[in-house]
C-alpha positions as CSV (number, residue, x, y, z in Angstrom):
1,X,-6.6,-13.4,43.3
2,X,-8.2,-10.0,42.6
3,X,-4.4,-8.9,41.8
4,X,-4.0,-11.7,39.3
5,X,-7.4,-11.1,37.4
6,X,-6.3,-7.2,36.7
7,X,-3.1,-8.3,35.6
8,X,-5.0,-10.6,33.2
9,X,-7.4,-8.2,32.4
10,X,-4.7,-5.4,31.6
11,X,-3.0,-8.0,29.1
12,X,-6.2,-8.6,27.3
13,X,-6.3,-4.7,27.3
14,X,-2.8,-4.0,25.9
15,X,-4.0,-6.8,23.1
16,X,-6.5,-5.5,22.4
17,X,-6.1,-3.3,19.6
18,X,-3.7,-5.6,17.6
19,X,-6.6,-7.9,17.7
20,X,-9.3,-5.2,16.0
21,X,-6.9,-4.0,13.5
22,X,-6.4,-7.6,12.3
23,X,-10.5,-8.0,12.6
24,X,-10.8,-4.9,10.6
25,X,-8.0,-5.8,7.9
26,X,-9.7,-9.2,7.2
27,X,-13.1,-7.6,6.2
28,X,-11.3,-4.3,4.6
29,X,-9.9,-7.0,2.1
30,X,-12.8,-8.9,2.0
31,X,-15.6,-6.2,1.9
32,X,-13.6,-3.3,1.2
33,X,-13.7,0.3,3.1
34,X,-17.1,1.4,2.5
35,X,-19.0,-1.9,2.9
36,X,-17.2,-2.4,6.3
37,X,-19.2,-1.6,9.5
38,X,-17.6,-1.1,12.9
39,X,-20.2,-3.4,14.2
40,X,-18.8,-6.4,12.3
41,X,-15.6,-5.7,13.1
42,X,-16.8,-5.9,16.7
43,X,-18.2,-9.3,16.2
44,X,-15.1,-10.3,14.2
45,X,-12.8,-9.6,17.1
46,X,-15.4,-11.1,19.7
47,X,-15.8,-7.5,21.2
48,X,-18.9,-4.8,21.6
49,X,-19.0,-2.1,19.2
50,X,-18.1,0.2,22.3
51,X,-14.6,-1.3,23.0
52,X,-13.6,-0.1,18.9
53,X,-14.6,3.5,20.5
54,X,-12.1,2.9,23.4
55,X,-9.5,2.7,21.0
56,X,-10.5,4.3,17.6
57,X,-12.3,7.1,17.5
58,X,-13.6,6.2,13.7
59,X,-13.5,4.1,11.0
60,X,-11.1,6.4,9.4
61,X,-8.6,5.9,12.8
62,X,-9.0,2.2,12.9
63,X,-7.9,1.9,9.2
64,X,-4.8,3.9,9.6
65,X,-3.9,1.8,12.2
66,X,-4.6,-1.3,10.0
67,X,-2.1,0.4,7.4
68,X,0.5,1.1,10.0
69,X,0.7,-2.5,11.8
70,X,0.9,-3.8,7.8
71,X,3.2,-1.8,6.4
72,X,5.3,0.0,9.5
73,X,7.1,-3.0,10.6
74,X,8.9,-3.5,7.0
75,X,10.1,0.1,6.8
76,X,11.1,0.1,10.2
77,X,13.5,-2.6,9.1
78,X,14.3,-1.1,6.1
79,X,15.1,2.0,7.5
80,X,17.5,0.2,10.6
81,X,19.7,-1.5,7.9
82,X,20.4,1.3,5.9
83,X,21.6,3.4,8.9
84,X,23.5,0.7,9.9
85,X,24.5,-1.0,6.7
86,X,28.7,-1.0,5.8
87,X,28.4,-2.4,2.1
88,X,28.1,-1.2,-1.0
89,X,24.8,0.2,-1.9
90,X,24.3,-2.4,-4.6
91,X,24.0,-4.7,-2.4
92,X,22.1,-2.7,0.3
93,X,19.7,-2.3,-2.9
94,X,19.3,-5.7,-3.4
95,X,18.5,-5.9,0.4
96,X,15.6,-3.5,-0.5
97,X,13.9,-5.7,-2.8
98,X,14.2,-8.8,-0.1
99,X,12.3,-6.9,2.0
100,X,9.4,-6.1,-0.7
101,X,9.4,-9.5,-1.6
102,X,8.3,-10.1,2.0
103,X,5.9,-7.2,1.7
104,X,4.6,-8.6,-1.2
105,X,3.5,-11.8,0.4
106,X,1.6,-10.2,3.1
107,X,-1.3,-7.7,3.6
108,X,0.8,-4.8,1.4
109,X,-1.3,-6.0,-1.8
110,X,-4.7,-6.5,-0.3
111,X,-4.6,-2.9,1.2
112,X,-3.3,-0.9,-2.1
113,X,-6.2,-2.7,-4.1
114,X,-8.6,-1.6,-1.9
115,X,-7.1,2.0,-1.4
116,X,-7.0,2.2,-5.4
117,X,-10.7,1.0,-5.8
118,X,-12.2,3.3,-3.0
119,X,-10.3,6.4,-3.5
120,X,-12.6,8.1,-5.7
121,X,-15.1,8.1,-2.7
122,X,-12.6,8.1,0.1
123,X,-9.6,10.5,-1.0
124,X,-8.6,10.3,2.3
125,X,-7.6,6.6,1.9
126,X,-5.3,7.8,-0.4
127,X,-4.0,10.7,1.3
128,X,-3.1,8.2,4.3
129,X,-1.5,5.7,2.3
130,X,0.8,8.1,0.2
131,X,2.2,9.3,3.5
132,X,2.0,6.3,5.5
133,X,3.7,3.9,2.6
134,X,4.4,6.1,-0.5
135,X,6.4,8.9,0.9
136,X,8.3,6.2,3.2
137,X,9.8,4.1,0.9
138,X,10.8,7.0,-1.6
139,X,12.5,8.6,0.3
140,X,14.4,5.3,1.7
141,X,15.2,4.5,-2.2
142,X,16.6,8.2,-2.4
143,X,18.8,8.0,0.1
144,X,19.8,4.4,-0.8
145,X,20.7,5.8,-4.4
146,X,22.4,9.2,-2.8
147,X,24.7,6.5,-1.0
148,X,26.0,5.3,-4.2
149,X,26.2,8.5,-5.5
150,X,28.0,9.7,-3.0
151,X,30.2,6.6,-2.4
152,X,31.0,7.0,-6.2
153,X,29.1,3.4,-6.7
154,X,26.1,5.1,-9.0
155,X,26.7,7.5,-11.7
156,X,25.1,10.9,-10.7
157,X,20.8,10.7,-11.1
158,X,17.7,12.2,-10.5
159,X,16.6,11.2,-7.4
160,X,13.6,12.5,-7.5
161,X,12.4,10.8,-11.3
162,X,14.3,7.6,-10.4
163,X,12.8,6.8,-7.1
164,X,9.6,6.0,-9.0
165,X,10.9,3.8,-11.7
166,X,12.3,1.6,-8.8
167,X,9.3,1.1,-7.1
168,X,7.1,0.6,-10.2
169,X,7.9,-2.8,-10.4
170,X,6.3,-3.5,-6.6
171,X,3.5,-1.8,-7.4
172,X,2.9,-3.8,-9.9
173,X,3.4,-6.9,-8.9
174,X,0.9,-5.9,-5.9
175,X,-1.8,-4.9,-8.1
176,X,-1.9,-7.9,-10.7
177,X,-1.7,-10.3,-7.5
178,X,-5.1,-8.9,-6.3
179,X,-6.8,-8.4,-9.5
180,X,-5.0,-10.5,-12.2
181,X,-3.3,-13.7,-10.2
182,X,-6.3,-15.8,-11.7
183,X,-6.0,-14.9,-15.3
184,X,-3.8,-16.7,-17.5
185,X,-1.0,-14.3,-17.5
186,X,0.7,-14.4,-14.7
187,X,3.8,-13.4,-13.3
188,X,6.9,-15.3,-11.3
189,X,7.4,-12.8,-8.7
190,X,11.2,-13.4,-7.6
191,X,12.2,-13.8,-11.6
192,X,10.6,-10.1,-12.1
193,X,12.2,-8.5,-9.4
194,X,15.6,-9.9,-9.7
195,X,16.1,-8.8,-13.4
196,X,14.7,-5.5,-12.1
197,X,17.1,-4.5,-9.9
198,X,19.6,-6.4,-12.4
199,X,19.0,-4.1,-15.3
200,X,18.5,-0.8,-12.4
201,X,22.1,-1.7,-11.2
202,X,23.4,-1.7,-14.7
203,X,22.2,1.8,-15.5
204,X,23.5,3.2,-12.3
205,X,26.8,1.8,-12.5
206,X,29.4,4.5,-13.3
């Protein structure tokens, strides 16, 4: 009996954190960074303010663990298919943008509204999120477009100016969702990204 309670007491334990970091993500978006305190989070998640400290040592930590378990599982994809992936890089583009579109419809927009309105008084937000997100998927859209190149499938670029101009698009569609989705201009999300990477395609063909 006493064997069976610590096994059910260690799963409770491994889940834990998965359970704080979606506490703490729900009043992030709602309440933003500064406004949150770890005590509510606490009371979100059903736990004492002592069990965050078991697991996060700060606000700071429990946030970058809110950014990974958002954003980590789509580049973890991203980054399996293209080391795997056997055709062309067109399509393995295209591929790319499926995966936004996923990314789109999830916490991803929530969190860079948030990061862009705090910044000012928490660089730090920032600085996590350009190497936790930013830096990730540039340099998956470089090597995606360095395939091509080298594959002869994309005429020779830039990589390093091009892999913004792809991603713009995301980042936009991210921002108005959060901040513009109840005005009257309003944008069809699938429609935007496919003529994107329509029109991108076009200017890399060779």
């Amino acid at each position: 009996m006493q064997e069976e309670q610590e096994k059910r007491w260690q799963r409770r334990s491994d889940a834990r954190p998965g359970e704080l970091t979606a506490a703490a993500f729900a009043l992030f978006a709602e309440k933003g960074f500064a406004a949150t305190r770890l005590e509510e989070v606490a009371a979100r998640a059903g736990v004492s303010k002592a069990t965050i400290y078991r697991y996060f040592e700060s606000k700071d930590a429990l946030f970058e663990a809110v950014v990974k378990s958002a954003i980590a599982p789509r580049f973890a994809e991203a980054e399996v298919l293209l080391d795997a992936y056997e055709g062309s890089s067109a399509d393995l583009l295209r591929t790319l943008f499926k995966i936004a579109r996923v990314a789109l419809a999830g916490p991803m927009p929530a969190l860079l509204k948030m990061i862009i309105s705090e910044s000012g008084t928490f660089p730090q937000l920032a600085t996590l999120w350009s190497n936790l997100a930013v830096a990730r998927m540039m340099a998956l859209v470089r090597r995606i477009i360095e395939r091509g190149i080298t594959r002869g499938e994309f005429r020779p670029v830039d990589l390093e100016a091009i892999a913004p101009v792809i991603v713009a698009p995301i980042v936009l569609l991210a921002v108005w969702k959060q901040t513009f989705s109840h005005t009257a201009v309003n944008f069809d999300r699938e429609r935007v990204l496919e003529q994107h990477i329509e029109i991108l395609l076009r200017g890399l063909e060779r």
